[in-house]
C-alpha positions as CSV (number, residue, x, y, z in Angstrom):
1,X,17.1,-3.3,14.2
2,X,16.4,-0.7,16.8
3,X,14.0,-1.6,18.9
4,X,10.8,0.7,21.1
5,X,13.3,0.5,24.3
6,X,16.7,1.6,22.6
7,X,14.8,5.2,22.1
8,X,12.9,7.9,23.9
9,X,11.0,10.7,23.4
10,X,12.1,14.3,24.4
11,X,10.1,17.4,24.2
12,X,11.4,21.2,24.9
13,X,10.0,24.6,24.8
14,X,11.9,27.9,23.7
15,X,8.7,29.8,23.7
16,X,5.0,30.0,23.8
17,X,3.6,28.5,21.0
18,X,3.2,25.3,19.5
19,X,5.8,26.0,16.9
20,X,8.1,27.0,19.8
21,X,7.8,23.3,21.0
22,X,10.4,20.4,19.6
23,X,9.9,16.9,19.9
24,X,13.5,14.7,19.6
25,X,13.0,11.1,19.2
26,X,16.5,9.9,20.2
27,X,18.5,6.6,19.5
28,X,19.6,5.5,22.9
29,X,22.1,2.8,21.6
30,X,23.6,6.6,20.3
31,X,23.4,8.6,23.1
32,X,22.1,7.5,26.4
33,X,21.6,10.7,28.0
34,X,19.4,12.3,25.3
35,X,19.9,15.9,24.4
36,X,22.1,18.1,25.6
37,X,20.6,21.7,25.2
38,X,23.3,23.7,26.4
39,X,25.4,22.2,23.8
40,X,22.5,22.6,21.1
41,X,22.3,26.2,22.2
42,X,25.9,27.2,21.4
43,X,26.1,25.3,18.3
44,X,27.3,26.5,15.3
45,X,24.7,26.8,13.4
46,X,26.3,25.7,9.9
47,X,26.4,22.1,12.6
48,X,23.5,22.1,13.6
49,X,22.3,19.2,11.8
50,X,25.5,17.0,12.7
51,X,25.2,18.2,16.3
52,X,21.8,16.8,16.5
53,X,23.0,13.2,14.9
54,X,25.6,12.9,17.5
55,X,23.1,13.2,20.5
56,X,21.1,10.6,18.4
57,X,18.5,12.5,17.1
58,X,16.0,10.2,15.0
59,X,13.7,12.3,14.0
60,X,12.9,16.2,15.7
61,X,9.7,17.8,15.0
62,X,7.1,20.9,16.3
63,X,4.5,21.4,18.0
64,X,2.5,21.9,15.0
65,X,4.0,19.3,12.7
66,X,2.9,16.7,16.1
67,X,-1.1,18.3,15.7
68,X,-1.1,17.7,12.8
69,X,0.1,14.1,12.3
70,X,-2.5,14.0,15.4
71,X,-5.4,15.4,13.5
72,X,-4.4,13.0,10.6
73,X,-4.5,10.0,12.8
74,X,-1.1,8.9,12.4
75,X,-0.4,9.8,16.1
76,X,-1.9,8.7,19.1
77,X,-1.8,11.5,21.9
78,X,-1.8,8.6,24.9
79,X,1.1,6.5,23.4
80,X,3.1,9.5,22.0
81,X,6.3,7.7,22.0
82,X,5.4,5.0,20.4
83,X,3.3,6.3,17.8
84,X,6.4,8.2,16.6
85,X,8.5,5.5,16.9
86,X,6.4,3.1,14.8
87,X,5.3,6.2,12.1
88,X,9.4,6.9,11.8
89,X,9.4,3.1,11.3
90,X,7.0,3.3,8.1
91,X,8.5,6.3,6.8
92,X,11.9,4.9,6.7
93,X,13.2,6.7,9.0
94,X,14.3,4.0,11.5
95,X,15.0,0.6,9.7
């Protein structure tokens, strides 16, 4: 079972608003050093998906998707990391 430690949380902006905003929880077990945007930027974008799984993306989201799961509670904004970690957890994202 992947554990807190095994993961971190990214965050990179490609504009100014919140949508503009990506947050990449990443298995580290799968990639130790976490994205690679140069290569994400000159990806095919028919591989997109399969590009991300290989740099061990868990789960990516926006800016606004991360508000909202704030607004809902399901997020706490001081332990970001592992909010998302445990709410990828329920979700099934992570077994």
């Amino acid at each position: 079972m992947l554990e807190l430690n095994e993961t971190s949380l990214e965050t990179f902006t490609f504009g100014d608003g919140d949508e503009d905003k990506y947050y990449i929880l990443i298995n580290l077990r799968t990639n130790s050093d976490g994205v690679d945007l140069q290569r994400l930027a000159s990806a095919d974008p028919r591989y997109f998906d399969d590009i991300l799984n290989k740099m061990g993306c868990l789960l990516m989201l926006t800016g606004v998707e991360i508000d909202e799961l704030l607004s809902r509670g399901e997020l706490d904004s001081n332990n970001l990391h592992a909010s998302l970690f445990n709410l990828a957890k329920k979700e099934g994202i992570i077994l």
